[in-house]
VEXNURO-387381 format. One record per atom (N, C-alpha, C): residue in three letters; atom name; y, x, z. Coordinates in Angstrom, 3 decimals, always signed. Each point is the difference from the previous one (the first is absolute). Layout:
 marse torba       py       px       pz
   ALA    CA        Y        X        Z
...
This chain:
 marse torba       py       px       pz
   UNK     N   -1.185   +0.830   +0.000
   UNK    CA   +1.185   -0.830   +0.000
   UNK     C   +1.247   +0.874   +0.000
   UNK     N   -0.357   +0.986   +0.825
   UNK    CA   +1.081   +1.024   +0.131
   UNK     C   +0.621   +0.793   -1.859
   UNK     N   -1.021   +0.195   -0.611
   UNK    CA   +0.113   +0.253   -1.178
   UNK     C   -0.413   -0.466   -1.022
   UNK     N   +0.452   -1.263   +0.128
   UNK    CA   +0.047   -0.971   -1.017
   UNK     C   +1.174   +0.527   -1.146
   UNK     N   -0.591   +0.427   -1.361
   UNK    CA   +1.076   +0.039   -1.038
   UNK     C   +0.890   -0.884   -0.288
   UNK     N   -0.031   -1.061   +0.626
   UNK    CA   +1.144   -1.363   -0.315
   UNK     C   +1.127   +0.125   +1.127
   UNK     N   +1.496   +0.245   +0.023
   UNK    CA   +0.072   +0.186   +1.468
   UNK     C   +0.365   -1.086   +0.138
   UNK     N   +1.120   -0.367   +1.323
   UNK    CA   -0.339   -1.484   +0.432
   UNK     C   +1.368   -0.611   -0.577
   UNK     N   +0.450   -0.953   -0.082
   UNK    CA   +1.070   -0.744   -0.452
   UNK     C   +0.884   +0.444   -1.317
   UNK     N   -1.442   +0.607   -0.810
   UNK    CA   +0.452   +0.396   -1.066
   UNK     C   -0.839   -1.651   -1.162
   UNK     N   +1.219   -0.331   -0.759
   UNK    CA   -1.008   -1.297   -1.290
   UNK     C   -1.170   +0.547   -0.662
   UNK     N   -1.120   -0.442   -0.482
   UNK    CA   -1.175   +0.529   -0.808
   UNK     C   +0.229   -0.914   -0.964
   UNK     N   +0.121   +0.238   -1.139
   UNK    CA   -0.243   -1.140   -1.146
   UNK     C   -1.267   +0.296   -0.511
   UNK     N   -0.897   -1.771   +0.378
   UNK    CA   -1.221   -0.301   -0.256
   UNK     C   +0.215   -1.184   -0.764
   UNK     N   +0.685   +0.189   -1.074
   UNK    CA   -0.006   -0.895   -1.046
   UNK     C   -0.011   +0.431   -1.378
   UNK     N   -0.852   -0.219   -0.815
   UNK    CA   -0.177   +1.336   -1.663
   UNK     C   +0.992   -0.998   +0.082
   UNK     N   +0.880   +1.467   -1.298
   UNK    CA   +1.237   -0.148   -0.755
   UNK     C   -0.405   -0.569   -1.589
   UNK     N   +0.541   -0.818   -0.272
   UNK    CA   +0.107   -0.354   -1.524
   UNK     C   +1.136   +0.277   -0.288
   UNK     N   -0.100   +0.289   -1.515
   UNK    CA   +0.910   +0.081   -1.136
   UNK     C   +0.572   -1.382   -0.219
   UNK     N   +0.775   -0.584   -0.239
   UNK    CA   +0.544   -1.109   -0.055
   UNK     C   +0.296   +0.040   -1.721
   UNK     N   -0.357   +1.148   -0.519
   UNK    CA   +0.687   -0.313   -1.348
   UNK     C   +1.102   +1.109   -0.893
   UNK     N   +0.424   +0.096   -0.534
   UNK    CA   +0.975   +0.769   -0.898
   UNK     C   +0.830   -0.869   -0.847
   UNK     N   +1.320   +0.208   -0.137
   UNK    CA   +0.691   -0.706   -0.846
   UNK     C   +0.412   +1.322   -1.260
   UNK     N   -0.205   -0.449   -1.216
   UNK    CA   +0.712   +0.686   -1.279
   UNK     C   +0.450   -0.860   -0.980
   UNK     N   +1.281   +0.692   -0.505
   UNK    CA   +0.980   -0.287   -0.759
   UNK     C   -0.652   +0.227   -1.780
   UNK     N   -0.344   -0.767   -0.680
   UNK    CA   -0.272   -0.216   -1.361
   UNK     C   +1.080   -0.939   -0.509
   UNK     N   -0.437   +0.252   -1.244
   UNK    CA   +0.908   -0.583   -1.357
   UNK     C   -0.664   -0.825   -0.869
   UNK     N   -1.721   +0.174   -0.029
   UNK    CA   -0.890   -1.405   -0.549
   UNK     C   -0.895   +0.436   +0.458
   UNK     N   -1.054   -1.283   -0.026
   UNK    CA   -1.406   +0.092   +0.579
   UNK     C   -0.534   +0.905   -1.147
   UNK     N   -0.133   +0.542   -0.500
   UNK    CA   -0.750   +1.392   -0.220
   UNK     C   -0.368   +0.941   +0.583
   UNK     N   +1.556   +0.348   +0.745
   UNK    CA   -0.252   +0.862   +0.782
   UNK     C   -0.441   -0.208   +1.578
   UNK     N   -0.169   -1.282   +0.374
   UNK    CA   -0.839   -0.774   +0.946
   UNK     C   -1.853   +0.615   -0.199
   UNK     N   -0.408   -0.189   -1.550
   UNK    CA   -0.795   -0.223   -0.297
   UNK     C   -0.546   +1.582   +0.170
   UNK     N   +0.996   +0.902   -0.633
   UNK    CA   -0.570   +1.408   +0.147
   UNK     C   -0.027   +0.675   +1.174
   UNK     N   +0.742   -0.538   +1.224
   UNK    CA   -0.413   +0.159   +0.963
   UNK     C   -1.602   +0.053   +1.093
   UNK     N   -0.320   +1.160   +0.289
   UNK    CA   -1.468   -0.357   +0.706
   UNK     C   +0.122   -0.620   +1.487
   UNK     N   -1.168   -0.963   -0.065
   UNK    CA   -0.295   -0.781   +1.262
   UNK     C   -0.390   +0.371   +1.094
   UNK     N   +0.588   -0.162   +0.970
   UNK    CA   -0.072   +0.599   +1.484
   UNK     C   -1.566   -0.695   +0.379
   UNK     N   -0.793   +1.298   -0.284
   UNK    CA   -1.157   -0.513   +0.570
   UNK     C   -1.100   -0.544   +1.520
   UNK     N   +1.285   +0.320   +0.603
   UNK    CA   -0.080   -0.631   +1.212
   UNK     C   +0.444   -1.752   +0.257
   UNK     N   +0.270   -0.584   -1.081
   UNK    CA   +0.413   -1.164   +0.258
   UNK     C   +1.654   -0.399   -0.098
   UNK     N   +0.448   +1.471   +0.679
   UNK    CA   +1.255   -0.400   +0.423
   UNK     C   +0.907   -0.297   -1.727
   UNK     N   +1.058   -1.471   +0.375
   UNK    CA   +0.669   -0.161   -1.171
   UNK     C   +1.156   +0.739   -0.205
   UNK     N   +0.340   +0.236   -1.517
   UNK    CA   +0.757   +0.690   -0.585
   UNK     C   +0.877   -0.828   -0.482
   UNK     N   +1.603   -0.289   +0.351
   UNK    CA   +0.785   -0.725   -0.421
   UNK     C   +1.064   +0.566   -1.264
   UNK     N   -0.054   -0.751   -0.674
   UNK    CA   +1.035   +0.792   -1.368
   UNK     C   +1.425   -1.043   -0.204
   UNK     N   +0.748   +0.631   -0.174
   UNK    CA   +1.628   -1.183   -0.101
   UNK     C   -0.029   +0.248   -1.551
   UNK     N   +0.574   -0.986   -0.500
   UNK    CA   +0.708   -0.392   -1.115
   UNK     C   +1.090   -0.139   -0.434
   UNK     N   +1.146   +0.862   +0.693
   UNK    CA   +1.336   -0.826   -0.336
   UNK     C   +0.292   -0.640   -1.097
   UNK     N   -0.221   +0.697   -0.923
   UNK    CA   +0.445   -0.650   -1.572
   UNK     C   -0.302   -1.427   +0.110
   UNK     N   -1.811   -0.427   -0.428
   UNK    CA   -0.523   -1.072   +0.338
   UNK     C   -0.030   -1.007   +1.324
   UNK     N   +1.036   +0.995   +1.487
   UNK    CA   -0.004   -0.792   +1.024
   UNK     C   -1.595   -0.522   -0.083
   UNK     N   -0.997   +0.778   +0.589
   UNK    CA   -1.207   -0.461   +0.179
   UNK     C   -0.732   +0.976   +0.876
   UNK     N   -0.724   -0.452   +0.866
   UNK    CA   -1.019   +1.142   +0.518
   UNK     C   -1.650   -0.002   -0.104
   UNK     N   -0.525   +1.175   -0.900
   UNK    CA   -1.044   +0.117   +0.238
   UNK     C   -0.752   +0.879   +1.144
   UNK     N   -1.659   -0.470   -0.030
   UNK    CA   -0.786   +0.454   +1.193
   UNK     C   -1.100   -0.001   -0.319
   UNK     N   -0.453   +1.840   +0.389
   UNK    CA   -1.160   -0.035   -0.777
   UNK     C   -0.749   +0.645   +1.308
   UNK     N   -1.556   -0.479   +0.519
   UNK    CA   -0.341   +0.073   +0.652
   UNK     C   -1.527   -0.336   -0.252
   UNK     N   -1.274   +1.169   +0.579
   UNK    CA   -0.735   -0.149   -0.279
   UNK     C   -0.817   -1.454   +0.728
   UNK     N   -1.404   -0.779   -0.682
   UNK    CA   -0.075   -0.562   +0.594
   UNK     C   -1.687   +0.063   +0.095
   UNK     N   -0.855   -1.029   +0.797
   UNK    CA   -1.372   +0.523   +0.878
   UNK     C   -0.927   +0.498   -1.596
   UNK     N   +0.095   -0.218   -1.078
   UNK    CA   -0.529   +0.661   -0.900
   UNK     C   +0.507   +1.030   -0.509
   UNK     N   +1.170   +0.846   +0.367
   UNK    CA   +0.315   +0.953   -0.731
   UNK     C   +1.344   -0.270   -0.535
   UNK     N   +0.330   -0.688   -0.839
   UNK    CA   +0.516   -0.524   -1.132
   UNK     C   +1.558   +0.208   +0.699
   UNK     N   +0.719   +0.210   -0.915
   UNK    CA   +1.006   -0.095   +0.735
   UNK     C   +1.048   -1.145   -1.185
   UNK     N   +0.053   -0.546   +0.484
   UNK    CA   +1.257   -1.247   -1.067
   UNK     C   +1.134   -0.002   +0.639
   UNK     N   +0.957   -0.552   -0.865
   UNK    CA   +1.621   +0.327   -0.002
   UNK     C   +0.159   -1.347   +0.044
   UNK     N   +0.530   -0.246   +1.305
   UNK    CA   +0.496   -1.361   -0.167
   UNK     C   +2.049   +0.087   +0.083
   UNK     N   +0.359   -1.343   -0.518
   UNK    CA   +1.283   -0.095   -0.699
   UNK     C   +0.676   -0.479   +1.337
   UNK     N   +1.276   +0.155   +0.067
   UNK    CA   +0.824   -1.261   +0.575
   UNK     C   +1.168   +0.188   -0.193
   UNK     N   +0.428   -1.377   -0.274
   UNK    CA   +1.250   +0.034   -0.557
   UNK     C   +0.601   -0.821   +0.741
   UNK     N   +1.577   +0.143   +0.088
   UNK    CA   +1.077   -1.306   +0.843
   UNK     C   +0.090   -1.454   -0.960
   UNK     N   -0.203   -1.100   +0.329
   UNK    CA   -0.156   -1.220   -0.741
   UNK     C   +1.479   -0.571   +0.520
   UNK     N   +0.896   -0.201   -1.009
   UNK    CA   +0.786   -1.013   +1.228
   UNK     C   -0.517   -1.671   -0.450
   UNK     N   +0.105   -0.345   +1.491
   UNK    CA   -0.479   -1.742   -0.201
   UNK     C   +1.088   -0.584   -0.964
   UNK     N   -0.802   -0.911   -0.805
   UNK    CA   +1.539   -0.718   -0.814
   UNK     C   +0.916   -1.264   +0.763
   UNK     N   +1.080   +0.701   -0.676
   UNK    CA   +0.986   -0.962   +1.217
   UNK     C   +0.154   -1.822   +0.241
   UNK     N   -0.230   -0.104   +1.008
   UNK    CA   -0.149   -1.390   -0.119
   UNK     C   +1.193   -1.503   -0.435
   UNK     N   -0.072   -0.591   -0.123
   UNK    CA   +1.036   -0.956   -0.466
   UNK     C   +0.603   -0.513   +1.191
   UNK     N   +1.444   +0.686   +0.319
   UNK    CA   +1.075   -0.117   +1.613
   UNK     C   -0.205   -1.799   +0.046
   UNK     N   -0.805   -0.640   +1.004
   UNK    CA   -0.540   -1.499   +0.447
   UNK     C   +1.360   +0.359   +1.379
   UNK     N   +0.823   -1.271   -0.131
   UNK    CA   +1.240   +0.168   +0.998
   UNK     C   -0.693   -0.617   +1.065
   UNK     N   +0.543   +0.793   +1.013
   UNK    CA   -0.821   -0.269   +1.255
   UNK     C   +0.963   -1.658   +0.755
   UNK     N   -1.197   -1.376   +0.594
   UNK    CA   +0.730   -0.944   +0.275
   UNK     C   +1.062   +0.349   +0.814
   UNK     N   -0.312   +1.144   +1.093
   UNK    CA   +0.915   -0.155   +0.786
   UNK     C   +1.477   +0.642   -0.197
   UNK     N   -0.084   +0.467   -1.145
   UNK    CA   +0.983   +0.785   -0.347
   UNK     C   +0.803   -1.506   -0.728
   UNK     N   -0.416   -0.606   -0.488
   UNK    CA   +0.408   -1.082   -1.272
   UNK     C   +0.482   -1.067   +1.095
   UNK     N   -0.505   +0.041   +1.575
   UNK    CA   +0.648   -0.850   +0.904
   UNK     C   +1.203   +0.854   +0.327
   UNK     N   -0.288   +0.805   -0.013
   UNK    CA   +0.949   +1.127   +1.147
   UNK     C   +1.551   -0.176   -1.095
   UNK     N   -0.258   -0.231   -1.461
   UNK    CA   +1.224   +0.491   -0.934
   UNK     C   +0.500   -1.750   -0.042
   UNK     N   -0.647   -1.132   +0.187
   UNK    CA   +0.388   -0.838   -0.157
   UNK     C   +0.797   -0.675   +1.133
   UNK     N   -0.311   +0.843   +1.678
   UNK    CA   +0.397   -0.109   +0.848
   UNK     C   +1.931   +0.210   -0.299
   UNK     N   -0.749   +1.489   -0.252
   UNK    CA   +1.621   +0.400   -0.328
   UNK     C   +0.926   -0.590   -1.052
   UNK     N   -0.472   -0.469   -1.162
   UNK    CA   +0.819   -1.186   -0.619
   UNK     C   +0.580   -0.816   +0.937
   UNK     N   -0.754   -0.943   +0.500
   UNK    CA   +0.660   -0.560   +1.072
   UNK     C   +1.281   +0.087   +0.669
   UNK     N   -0.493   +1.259   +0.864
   UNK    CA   +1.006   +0.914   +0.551
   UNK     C   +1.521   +0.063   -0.183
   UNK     N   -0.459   +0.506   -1.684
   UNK    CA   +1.346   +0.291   -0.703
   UNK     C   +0.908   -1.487   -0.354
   UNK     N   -0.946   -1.056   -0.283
   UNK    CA   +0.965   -0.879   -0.369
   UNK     C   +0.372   -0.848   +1.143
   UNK     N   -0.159   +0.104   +1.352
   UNK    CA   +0.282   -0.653   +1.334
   UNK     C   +1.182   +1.036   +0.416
   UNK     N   +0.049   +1.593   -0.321
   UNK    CA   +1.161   +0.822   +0.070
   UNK     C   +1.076   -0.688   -0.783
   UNK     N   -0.389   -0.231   -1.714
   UNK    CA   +1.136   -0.021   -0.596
   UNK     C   +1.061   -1.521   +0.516
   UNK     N   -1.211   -1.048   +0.258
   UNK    CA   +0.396   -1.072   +1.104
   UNK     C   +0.784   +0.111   +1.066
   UNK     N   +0.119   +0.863   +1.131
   UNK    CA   +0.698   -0.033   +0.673
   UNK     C   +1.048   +1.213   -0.250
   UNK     N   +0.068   +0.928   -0.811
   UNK    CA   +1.164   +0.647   -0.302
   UNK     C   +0.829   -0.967   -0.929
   UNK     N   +0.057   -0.973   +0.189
   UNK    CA   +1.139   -1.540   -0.787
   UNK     C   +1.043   +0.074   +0.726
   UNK     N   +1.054   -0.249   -0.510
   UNK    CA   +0.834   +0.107   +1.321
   UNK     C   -0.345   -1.936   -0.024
   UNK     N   +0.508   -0.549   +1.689
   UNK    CA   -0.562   -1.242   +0.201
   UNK     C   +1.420   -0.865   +0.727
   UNK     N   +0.486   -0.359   -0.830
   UNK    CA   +0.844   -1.046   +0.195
   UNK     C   +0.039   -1.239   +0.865
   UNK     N   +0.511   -0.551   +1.200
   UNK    CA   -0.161   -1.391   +0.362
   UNK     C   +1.366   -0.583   +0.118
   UNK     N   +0.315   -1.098   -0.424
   UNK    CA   +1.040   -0.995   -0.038
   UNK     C   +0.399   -0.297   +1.611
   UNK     N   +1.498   +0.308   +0.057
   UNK    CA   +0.222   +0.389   +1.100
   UNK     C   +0.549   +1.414   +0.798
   UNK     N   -1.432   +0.639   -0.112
   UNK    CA   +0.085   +1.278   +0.661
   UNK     C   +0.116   +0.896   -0.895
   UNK     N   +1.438   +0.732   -0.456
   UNK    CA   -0.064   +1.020   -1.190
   UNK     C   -0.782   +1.279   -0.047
   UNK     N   +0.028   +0.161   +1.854
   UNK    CA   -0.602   +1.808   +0.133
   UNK     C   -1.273   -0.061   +0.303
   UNK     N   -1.062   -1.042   -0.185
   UNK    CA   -0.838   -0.516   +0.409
   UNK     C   -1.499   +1.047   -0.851
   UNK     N   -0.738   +0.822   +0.396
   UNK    CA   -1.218   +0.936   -0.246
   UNK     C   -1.108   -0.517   +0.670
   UNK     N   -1.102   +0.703   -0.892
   UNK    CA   -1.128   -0.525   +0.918
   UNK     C   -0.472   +1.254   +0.588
């Protein structure tokens, strides 16, 4: 115990390390393609700027290694449906405005000349 090679309140890392991967910069999947496959499994990520796309080539339980694609999709935009409460909320304020323009009248009564409400 006395000479134990570990000393004491020192961390041991007892967890294997993986590779998480590699990122490289290409210009077309060709050069994705001429790239060799990390035969450990671990995936190989390739950018696309031009094409904005990323490929990934990674071996799989037969060997093989395939290049799969991905690309950014944007969703197509939907047709702006006005929300009810907004269509209450603007009709409110119509209102509003014409009960303002109502009492900014000036308001006259027979009788009383200086007479406001």
């Amino acid at each position: 115990m006395y000479n134990s090679p570990y000393p004491f309140n020192q961390y041991i890392n007892t967890q294997p390390q993986y590779n998480s991967g590699r990122i490289l910069f290409v210009s077309n999947i060709d050069e994705a393609k001429a790239t060799p496959a990390d035969m450990l499994g671990n995936p190989i990520f390739f950018y696309n700027k031009a094409a904005n796309c990323i490929y990934v080539k990674q071996t799989d339980a037969t060997g093989a290694a395939p290049i799969r694609e991905y690309q950014l999709v944007k969703p197509p935009e939907q047709a702006s449906t006005p929300n009810p409460l907004e269509q209450e909320l603007q009709a409110i304020r119509e209102q509003l405005a014409k009960l303002n323009k109502k009492l900014e009248k000036p308001v006259s009564k027979k009788g009383n000349k200086d007479a406001e409400l």
